[in-house]
N, CA and C atoms as a LAMMPS dump frame, in Angstrom:
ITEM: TIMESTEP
0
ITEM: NUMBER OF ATOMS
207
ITEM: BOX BOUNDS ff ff ff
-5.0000000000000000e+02 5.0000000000000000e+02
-5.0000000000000000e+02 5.0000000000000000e+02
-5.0000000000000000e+02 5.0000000000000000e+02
ITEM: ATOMS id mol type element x y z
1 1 1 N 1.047 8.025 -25.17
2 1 2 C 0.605 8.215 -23.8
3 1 3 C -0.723 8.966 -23.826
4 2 1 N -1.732 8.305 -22.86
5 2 2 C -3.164 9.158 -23.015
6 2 3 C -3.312 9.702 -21.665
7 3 1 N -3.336 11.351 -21.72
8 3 2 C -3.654 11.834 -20.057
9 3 3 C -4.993 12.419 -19.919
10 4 1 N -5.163 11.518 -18.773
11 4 2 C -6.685 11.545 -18.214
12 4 3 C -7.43 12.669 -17.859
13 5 1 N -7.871 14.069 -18.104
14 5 2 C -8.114 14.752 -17.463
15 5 3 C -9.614 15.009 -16.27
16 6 1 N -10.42 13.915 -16.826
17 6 2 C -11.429 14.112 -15.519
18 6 3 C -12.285 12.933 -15.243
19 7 1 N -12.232 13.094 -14.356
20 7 2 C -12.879 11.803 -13.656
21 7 3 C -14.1 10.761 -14.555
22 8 1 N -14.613 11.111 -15.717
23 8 2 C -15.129 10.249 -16.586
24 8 3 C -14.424 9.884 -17.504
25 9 1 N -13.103 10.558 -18.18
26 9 2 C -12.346 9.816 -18.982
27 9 3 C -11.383 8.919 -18.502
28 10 1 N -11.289 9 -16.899
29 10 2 C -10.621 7.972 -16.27
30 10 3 C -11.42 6.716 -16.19
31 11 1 N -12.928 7.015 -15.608
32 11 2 C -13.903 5.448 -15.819
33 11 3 C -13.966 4.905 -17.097
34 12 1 N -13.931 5.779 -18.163
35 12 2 C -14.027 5.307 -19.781
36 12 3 C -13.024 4.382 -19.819
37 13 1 N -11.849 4.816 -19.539
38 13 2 C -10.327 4.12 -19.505
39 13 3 C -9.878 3.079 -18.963
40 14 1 N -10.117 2.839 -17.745
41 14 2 C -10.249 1.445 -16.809
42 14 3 C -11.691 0.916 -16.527
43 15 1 N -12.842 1.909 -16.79
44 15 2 C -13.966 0.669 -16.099
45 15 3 C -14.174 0.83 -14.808
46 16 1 N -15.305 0.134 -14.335
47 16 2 C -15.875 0.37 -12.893
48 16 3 C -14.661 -0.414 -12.283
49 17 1 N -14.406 -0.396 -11.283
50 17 2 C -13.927 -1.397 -10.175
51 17 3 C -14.576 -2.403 -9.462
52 18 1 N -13.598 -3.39 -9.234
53 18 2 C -14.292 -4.906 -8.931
54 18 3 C -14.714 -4.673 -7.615
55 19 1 N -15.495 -5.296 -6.952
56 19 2 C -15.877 -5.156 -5.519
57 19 3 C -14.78 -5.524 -4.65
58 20 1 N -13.906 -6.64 -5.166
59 20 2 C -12.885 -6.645 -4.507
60 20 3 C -12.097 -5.165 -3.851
61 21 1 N -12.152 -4.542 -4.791
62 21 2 C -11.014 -3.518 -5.297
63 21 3 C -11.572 -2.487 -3.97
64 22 1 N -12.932 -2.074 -4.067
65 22 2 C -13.543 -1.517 -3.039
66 22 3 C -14.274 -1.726 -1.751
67 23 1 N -13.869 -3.247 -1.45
68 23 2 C -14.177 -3.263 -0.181
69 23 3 C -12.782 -3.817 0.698
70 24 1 N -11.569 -3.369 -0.449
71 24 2 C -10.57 -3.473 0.544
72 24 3 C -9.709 -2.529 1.637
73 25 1 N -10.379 -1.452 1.501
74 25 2 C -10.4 -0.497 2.698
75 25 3 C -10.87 -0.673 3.888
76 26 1 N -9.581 -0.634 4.897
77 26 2 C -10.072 -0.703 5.986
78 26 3 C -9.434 0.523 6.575
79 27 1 N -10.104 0.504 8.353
80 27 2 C -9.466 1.664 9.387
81 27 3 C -8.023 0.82 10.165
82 28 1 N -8.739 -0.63 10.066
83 28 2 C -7.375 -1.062 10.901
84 28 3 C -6.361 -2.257 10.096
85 29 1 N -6.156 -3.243 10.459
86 29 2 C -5.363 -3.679 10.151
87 29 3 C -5.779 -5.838 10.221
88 30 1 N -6.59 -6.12 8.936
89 30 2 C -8.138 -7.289 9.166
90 30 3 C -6.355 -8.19 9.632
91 31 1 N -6.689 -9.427 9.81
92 31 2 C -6.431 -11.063 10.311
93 31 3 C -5.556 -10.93 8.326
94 32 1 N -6.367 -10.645 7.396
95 32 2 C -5.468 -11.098 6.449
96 32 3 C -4.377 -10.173 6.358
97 33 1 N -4.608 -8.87 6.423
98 33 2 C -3.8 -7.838 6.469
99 33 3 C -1.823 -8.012 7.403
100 34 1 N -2.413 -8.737 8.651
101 34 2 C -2.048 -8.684 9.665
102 34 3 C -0.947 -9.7 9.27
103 35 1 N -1.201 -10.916 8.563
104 35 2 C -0.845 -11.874 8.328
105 35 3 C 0.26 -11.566 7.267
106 36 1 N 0.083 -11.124 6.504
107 36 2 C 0.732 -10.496 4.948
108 36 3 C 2.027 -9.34 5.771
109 37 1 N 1.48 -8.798 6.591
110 37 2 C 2.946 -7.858 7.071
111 37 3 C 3.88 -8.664 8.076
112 38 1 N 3.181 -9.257 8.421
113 38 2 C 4.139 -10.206 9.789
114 38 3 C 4.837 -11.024 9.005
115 39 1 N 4.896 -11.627 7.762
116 39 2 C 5.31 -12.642 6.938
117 39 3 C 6.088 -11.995 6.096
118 40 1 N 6.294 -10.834 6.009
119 40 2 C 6.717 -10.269 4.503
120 40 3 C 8.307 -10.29 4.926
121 41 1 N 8.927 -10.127 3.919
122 41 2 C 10.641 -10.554 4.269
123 41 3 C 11.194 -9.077 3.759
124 42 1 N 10.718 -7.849 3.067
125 42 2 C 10.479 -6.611 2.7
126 42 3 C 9.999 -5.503 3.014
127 43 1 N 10.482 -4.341 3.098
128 43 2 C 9.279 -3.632 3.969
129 43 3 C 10.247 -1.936 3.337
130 44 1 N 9.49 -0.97 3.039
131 44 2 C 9.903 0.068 2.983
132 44 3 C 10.331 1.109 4.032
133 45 1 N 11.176 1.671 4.578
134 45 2 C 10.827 2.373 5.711
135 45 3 C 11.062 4.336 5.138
136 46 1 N 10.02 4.815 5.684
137 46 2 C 9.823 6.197 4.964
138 46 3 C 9.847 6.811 6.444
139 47 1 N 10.426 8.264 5.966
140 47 2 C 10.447 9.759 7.123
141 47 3 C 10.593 10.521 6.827
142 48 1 N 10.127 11.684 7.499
143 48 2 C 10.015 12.643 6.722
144 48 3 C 10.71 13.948 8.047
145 49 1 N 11.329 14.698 7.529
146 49 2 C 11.612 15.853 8.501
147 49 3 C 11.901 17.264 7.937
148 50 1 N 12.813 17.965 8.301
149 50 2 C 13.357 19.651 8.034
150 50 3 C 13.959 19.516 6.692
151 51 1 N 14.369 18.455 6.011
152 51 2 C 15.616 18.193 5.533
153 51 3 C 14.68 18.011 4.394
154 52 1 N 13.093 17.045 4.393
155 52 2 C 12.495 16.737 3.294
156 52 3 C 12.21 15.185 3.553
157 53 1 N 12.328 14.053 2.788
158 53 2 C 11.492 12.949 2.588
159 53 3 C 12.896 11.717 2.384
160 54 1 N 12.934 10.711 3.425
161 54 2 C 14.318 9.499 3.191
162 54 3 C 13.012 8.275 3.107
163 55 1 N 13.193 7.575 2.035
164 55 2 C 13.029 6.285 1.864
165 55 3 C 13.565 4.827 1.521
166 56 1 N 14.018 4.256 2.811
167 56 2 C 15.317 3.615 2.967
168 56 3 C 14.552 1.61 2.608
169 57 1 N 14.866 0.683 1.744
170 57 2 C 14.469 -0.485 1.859
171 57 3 C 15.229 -1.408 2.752
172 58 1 N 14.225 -2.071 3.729
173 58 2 C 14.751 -2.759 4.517
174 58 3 C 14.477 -4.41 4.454
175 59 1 N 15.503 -5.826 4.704
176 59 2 C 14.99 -6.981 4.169
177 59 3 C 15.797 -7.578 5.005
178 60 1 N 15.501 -8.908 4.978
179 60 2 C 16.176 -10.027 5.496
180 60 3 C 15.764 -11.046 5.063
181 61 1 N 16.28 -12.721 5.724
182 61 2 C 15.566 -13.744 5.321
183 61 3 C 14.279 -14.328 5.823
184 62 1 N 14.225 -13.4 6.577
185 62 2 C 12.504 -13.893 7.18
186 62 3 C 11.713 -12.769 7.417
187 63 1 N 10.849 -12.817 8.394
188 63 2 C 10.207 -11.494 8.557
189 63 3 C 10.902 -10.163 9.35
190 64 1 N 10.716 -9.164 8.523
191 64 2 C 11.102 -7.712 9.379
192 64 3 C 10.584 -6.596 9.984
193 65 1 N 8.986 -7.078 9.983
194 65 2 C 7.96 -6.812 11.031
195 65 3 C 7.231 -7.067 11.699
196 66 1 N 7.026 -7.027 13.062
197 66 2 C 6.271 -7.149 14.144
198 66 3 C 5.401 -6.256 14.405
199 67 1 N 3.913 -6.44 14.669
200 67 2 C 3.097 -5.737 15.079
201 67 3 C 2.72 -6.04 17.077
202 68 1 N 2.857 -5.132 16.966
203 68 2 C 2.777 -4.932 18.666
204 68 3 C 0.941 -5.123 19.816
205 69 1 N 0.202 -4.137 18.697
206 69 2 C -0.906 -4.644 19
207 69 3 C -2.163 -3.704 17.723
């Protein structure tokens, strides 16, 4: 196991990133984005409260999210 300690032995290690890689940040939520969650048959559902952190998996045979707007 090799641990990375600073931010140039991490670029040494993987390399620049593809443009892909960095222009897939967005603020909202693009047409492809949108498309990929409305379709997905999987979905994690996470919360957090007093108690600490529940991360419950949720599925079916088709899609199990709707975006509202």
């Amino acid at each position: 196991m090799t641990i990375l300690k600073t931010l140039e032995s991490l670029k040494k290690h993987y390399g620049t990133p593809g443009e892909t890689s960095l222009i897939k940040e967005t603020n909202h939520l693009t047409k492809a984005y949108h498309q990929v969650v409305e379709t997905a048959s999987f979905c994690a559902l996470a919360t957090s409260g007093p108690e600490g952190l529940d991360c419950s998996p949720r599925g079916d045979a088709g899609p199990v999210v709707r975006i509202e707007n």
